[in-house]
C-alpha positions as CSV (number, residue, x, y, z in Angstrom):
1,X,-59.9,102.5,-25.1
2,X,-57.3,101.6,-22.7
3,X,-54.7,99.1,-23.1
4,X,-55.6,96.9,-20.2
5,X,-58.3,95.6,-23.0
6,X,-55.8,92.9,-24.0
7,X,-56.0,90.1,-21.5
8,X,-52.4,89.0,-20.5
9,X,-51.2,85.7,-21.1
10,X,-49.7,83.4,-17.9
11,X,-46.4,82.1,-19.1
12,X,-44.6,79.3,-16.9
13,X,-40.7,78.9,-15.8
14,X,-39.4,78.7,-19.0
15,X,-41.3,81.2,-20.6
16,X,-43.8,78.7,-22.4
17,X,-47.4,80.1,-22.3
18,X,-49.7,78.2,-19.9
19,X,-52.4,76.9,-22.4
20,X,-56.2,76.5,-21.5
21,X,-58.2,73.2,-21.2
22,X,-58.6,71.5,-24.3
23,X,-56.1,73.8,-26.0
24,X,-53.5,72.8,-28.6
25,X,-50.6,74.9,-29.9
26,X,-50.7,75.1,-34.4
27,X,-48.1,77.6,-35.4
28,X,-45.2,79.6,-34.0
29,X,-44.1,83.1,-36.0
30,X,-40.6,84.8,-34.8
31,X,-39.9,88.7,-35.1
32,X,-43.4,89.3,-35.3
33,X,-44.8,93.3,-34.4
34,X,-48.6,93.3,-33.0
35,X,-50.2,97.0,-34.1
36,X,-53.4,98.6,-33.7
37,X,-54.0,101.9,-34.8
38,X,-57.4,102.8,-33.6
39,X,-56.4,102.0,-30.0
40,X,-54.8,105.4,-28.6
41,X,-52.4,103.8,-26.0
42,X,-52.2,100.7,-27.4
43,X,-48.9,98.6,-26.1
44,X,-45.2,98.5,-27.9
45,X,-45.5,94.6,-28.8
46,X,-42.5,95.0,-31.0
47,X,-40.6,91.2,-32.4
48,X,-42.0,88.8,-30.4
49,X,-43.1,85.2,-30.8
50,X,-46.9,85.0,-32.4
51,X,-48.2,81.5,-31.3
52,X,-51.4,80.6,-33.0
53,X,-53.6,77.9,-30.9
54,X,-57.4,76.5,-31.0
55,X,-58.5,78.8,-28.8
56,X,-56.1,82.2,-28.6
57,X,-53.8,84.6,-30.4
58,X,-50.3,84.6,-27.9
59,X,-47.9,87.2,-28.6
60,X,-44.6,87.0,-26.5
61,X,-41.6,88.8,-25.9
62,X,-39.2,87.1,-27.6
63,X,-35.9,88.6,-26.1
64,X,-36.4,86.4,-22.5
65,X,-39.9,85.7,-22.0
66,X,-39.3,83.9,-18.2
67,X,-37.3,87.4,-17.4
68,X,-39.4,90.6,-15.6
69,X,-40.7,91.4,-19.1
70,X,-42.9,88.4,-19.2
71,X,-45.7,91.1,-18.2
72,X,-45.8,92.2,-21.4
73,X,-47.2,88.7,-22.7
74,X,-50.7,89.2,-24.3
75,X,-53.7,86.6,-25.1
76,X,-56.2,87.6,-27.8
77,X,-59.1,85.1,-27.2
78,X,-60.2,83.9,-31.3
79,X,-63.3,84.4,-30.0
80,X,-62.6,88.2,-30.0
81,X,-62.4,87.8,-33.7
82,X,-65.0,88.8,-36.0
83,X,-63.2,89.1,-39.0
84,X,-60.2,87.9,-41.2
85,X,-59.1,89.7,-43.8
86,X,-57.5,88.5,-47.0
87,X,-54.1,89.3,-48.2
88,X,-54.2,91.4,-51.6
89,X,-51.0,90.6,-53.9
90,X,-49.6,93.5,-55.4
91,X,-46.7,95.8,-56.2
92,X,-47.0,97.2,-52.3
93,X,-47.1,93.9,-50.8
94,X,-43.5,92.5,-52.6
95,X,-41.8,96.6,-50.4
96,X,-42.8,95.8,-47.0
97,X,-42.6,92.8,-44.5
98,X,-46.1,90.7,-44.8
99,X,-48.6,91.5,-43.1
100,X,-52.0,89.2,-41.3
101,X,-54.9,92.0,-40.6
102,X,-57.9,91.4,-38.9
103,X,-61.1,92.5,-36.7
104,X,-61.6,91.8,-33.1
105,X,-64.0,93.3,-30.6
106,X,-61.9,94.1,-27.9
107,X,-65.1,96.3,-25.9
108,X,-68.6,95.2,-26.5
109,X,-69.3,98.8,-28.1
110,X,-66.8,98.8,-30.6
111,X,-64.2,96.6,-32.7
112,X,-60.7,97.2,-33.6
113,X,-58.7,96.3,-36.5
114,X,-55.2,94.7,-35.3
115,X,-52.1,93.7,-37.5
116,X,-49.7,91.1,-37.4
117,X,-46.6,92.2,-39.2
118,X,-44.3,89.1,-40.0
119,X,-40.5,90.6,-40.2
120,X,-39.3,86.8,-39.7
121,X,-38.8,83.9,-42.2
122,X,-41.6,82.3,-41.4
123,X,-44.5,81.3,-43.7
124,X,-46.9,84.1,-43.2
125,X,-49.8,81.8,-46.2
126,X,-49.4,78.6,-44.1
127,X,-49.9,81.0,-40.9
128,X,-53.1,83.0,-42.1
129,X,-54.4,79.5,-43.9
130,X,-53.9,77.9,-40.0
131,X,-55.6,80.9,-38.5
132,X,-58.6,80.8,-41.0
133,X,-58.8,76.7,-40.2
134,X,-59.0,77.6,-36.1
135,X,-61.2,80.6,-36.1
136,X,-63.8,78.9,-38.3
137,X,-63.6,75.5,-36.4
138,X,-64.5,77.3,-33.1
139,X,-62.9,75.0,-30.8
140,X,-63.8,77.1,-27.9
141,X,-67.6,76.7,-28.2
142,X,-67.1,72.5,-28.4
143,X,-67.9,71.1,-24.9
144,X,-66.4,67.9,-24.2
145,X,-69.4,65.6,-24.0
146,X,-69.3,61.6,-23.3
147,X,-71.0,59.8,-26.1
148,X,-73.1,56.9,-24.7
149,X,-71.8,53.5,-26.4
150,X,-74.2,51.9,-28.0
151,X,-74.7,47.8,-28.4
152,X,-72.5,46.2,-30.7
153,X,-73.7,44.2,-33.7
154,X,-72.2,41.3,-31.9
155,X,-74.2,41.6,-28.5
156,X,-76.9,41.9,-30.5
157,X,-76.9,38.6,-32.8
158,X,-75.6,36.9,-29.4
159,X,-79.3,38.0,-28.0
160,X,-80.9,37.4,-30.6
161,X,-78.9,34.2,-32.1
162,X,-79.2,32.6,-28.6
163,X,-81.9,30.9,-26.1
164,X,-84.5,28.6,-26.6
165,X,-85.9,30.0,-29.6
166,X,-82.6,29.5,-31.7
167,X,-82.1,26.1,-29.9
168,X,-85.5,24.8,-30.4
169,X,-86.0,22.5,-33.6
170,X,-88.6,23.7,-36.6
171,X,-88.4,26.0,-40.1
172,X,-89.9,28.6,-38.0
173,X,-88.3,30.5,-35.4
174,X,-90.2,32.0,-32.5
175,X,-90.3,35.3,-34.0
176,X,-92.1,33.3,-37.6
177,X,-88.9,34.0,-39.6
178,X,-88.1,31.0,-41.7
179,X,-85.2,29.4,-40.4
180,X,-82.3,29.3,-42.9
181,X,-80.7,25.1,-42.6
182,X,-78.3,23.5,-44.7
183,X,-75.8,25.2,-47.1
184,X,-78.1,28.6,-47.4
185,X,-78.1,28.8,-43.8
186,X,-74.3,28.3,-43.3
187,X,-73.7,31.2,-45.9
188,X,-76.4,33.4,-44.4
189,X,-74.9,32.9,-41.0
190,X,-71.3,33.8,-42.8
191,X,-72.6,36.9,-44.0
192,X,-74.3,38.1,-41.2
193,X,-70.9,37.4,-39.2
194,X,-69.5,39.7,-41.7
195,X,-72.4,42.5,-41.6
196,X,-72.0,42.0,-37.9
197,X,-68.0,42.6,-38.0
198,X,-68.8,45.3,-40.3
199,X,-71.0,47.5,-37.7
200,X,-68.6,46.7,-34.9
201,X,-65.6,48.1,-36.8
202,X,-67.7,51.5,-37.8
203,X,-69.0,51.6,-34.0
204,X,-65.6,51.3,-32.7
205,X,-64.2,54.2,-35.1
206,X,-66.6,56.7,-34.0
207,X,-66.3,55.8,-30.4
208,X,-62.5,56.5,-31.1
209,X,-63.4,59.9,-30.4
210,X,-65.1,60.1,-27.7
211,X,-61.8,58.1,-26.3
212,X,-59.8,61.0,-27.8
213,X,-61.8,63.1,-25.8
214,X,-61.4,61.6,-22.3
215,X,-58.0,61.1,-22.8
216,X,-57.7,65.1,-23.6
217,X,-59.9,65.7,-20.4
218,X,-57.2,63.2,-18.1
219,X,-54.1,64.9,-19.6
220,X,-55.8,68.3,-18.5
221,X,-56.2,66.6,-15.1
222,X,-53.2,65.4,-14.9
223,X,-51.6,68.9,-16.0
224,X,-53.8,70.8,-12.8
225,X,-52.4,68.4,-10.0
226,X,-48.9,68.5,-11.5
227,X,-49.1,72.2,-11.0
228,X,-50.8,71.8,-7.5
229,X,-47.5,69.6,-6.5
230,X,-44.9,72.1,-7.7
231,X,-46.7,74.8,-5.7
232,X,-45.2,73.0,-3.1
233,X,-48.4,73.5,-0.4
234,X,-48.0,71.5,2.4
235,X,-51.5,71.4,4.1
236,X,-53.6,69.8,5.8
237,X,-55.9,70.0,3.5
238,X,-53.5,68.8,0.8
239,X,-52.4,66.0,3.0
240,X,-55.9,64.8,3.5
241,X,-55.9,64.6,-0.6
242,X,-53.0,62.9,-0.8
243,X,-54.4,60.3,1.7
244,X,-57.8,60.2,-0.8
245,X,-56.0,59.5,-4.4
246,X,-52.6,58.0,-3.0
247,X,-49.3,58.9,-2.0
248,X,-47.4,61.5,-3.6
249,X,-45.1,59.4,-5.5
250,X,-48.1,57.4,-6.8
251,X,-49.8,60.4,-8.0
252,X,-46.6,62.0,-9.4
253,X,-45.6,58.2,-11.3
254,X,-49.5,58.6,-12.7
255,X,-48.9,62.2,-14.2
256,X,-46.1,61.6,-15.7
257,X,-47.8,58.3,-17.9
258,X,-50.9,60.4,-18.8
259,X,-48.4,62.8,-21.2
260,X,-48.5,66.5,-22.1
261,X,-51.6,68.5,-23.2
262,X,-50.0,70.5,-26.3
263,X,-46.7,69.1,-27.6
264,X,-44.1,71.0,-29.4
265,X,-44.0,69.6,-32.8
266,X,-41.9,70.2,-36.2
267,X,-45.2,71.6,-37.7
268,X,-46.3,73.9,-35.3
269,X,-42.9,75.7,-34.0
270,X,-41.5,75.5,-37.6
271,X,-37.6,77.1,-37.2
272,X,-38.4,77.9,-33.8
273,X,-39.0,74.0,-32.9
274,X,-35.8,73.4,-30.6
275,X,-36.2,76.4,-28.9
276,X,-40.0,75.7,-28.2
277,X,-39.0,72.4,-27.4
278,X,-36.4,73.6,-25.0
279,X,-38.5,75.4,-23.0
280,X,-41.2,72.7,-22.4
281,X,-38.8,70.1,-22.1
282,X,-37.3,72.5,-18.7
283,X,-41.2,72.3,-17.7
284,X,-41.9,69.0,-18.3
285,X,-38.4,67.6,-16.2
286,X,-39.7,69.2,-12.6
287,X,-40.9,66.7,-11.1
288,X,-39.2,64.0,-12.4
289,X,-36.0,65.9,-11.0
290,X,-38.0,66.5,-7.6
291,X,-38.2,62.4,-7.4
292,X,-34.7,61.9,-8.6
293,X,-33.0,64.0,-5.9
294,X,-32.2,67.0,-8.3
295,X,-30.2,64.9,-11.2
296,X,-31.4,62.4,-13.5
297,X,-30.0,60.6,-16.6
298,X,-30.1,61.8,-19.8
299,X,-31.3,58.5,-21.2
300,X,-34.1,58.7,-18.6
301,X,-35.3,61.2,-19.6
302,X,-35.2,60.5,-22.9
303,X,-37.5,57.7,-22.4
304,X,-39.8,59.5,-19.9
305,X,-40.1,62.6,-22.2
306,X,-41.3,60.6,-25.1
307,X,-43.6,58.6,-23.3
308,X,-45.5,61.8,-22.1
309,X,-45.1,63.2,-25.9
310,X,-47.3,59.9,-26.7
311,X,-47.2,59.8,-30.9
312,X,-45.4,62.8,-31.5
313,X,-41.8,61.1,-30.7
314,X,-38.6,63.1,-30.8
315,X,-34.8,62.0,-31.7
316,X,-31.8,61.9,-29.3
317,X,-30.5,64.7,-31.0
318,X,-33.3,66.7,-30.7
319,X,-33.3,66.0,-27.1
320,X,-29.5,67.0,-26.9
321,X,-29.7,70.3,-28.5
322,X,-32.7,71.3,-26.5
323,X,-30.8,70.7,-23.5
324,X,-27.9,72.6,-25.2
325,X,-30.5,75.4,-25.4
326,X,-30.8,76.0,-21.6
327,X,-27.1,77.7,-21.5
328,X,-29.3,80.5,-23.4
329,X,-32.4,81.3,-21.1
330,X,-33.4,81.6,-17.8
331,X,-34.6,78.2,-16.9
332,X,-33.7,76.3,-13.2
333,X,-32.6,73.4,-15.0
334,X,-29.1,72.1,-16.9
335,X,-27.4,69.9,-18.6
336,X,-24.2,68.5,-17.1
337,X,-21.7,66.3,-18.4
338,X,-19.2,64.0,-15.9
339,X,-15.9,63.3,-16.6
340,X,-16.9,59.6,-17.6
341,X,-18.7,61.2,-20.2
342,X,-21.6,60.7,-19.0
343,X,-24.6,63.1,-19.4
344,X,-27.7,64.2,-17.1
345,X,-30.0,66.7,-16.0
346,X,-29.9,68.5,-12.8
347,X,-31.1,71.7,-11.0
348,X,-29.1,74.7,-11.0
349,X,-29.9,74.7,-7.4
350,X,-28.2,71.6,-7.0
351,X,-25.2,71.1,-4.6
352,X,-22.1,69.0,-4.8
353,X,-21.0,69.3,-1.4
354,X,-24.3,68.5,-0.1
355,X,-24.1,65.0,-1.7
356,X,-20.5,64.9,-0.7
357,X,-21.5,65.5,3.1
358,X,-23.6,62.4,3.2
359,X,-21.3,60.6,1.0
360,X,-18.9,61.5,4.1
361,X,-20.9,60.5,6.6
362,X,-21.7,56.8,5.2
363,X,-17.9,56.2,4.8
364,X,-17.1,57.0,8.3
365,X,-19.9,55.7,9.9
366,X,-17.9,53.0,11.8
367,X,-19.9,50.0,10.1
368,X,-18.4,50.9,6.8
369,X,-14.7,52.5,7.6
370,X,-13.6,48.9,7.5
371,X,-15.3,47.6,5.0
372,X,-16.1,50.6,2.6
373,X,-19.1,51.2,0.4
374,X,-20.3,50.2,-3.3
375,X,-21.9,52.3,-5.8
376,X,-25.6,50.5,-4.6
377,X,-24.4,51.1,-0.9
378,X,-24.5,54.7,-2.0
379,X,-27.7,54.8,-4.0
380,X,-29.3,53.8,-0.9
381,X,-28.6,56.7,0.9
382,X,-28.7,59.0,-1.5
383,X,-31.9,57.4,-3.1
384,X,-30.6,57.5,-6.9
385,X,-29.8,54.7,-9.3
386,X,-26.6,53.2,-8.5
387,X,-25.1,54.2,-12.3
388,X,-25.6,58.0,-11.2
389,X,-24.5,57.1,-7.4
390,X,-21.2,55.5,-9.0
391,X,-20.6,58.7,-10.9
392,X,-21.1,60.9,-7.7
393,X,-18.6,58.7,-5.6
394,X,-15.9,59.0,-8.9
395,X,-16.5,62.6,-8.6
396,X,-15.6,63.1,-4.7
397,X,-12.6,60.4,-5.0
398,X,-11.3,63.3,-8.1
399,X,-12.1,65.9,-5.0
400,X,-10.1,63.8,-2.5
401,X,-12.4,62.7,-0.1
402,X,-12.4,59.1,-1.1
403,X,-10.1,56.4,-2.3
404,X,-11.5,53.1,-4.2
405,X,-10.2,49.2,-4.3
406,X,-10.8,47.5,-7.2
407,X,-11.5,43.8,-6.7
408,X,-13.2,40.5,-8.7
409,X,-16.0,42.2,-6.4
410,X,-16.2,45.5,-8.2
411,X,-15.5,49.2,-7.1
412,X,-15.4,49.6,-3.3
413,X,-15.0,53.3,-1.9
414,X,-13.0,54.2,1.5
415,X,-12.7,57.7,3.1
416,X,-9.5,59.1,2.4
417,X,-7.1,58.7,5.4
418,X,-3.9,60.1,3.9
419,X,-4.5,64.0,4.8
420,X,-5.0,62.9,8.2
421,X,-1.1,60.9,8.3
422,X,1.7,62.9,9.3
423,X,4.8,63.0,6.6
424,X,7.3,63.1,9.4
425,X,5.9,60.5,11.5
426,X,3.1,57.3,9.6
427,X,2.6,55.9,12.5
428,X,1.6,59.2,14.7
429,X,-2.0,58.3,15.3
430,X,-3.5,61.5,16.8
431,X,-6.4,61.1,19.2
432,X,-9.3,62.7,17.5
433,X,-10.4,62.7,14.0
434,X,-11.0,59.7,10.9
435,X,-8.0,58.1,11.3
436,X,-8.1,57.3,14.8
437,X,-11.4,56.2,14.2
438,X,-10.5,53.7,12.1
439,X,-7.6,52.4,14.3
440,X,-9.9,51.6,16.6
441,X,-12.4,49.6,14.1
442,X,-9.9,47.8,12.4
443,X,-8.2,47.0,16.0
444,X,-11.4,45.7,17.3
445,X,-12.3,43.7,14.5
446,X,-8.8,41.6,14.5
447,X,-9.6,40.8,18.2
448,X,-13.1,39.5,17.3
């Protein structure tokens, strides 16, 4: 049988695995060896990360998964499985790492049986117990279907509580019921209010998930045009689309509400749940980087991060040491820290001296040698928040490119004019460059 038999598993920047519609990540196993003796030429998948999910068995280099060796990243579909077998306890068992064996039917014409040797710490009974729950529930074979709503109790008793036969006088109504009056009919009217409350409530609950369901099917959505934007395709076609749903920004502002298919929780990822967490966090900030110019608050992305995360809510400092995380793999984002002490997010790819270049040109542009520039002055131009535009000016005034004023009117920034002075003579005023440009302002506006 040849080796290509196991499919191979797409992983994204960070090394994440790129999970199937309607899938959902259950458990994450560390230093975990994938064997299979009846297959010949079957692969070295040697301590890796075992991620079981409702549809697949990933196994993952776990050295640098986002590195060259991310080919050797392997998928085993649960449908593949026709068999799980049941650990024995004996005197064997308590010598040797533990061990999850079981039958799959890797070619139509024969099945294999594959184990999953657990050298981590890692709860190998909670693992097989999760993998039992999965295989059996057959989450694969469920196809999202939209359950028709049916009239509530309320609609109902409105239709037939209303109109001329309830209005009209008599004992009898038009259907030859005798009509309840008088303190019988107040309580009977009470208690079908209640019985009427009753269905609505037990309607609305099993309609809750069917609205489970389409909120997993608009997530999924969401995911596949986030991944159309950050292949970056510029066109026509893709243009025409944007014209269709909106402009980019709108579509970008709608993804990033909708929230993430599989989240990384405490449960699933275990001791590995910061490190999981890292790597989908470096996913997840792409595009709101792309909007932000390449750097964005820490506390914004806090707040953005657990909004997409929906229920499953994560702490500050769980935020923090995932970021701290990214010093450790190959991911295009990380975290920086300003002298202020303030802390954000950028790309890697992110230049200084390109901010500092239009920072440059905005204080000498003759308009503003005079009168300088504010921190929101800057976050026009630059397009960022003015907190993060105020940090960048700070920054190039600690390179020497700027000087400030501070007045009742806040922080103004000027270009910095004394490298262009001459020590032996202040008043030389040579005739090119900044400083002769801003004679000339500041002479021009004391004659106006």
């Amino acid at each position: 049988m040849a080796t290509t038999s196991l499919p191979k598993a797409d992983l994204t920047s960070s090394g994440r695995p790129v999970f199937l519609p309607n899938e959902i990540e259950c458990s994450i196993l560390s230093s975990v060896d994938l064997e299979c003796d009846d297959i010949p030429n079957f692969p070295l998948l040697k301590s890796g990360l075992l991620i079981l999910t409702t549809h697949r068995l990933l196994w993952l280099p776990d050295n640098n998964p986002s590195s060259s060796t991310s080919s050797a990243a392997v998928a085993l579909p649960l449908s593949f499985v026709t068999h799980i077998f049941s650990t024995k306890k004996s005197v064997k068992t308590l010598f040797h790492s533990p061990r999850v064996r079981f039958q799959a039917s890797l070619d139509p014409s024969k099945s294999v049986v594959m184990t999953a040797v657990m050298r981590g710490k890692g709860d190998t009974d909670a693992f097989l117990a999760k993998f039992w729950e999965n295989w059996r529930a057959r989450a694969w074979e469920n196809d999202v279907q939209t359950q028709t709503r049916a009239q509530t109790a309320v609609g109902s008793s409105s239709v037939s509580g209303s109109g001329p036969a309830s209005g009209s006088g008599g004992f009898y109504t038009r259907e030859g019921a005798v009509r309840m009056v008088g303190v019988s009919g107040i309580l009977r009217k009470e208690q079908e209010m209640w019985e009427s409350t009753d269905k609505s409530l037990q309607e609305a609950f099993q309609d809750l998930n069917a609205l489970m369901s389409k909120a997993k099917e608009m997530v999924i959505l969401a995911e596949k045009m986030r991944q159309k934007l950050l292949s970056g395709s510029n066109s026509k076609s893709s243009a025409t689309n944007d014209d269709e749903v909106g402009s980019k920004e709108e579509m970008q502002d709608w993804m990033l509400s909708v929230g993430i298919v599989s989240p990384v929780t405490k449960e699933s990822a275990g001791a590995l749940y910061h490190q999981q967490l890292s790597r989908q966090l470096a996913d997840y900030v792409r595009i709101p980087l792309e909007r932000a110019g390449g750097m964005i608050n820490l506390i914004d992305v806090y707040c953005l991060f657990n909004r997409a995360r929906g229920t499953e809510l994560i702490s500050p400092d769980d935020l923090l040491r995932a970021c701290s995380l990214w010093e450790k793999f190959d991911v295009p984002v990380m975290l920086r820290k300003f002298d202020s002490g303030v802390m954000v997010i950028q790309n890697k790819s992110h230049s200084d001296e390109e901010v500092f270049a239009r920072i440059k040109a905005l204080v000498t542009n003759p308009d503003t040698l005079r009168t300088g520039i504010s921190a929101s002055d800057a976050a026009m131009t630059l397009g960022i928040a003015p907190g993060m535009a105020k940090e960048h000016l700070l920054t190039a005034e600690s390179k020497g490119l700027l000087c400030r004023d501070i007045s009742p009117d806040g922080f103004r920034f000027y270009v910095n004019l004394f490298p262009e002075i001459s020590t032996d003579d202040v008043y030389l005023v040579k005739d090119y460059g900044i400083y002769n440009t801003w004679v000339r302002v500041a002479s021009a506006s004391r004659l106006e």
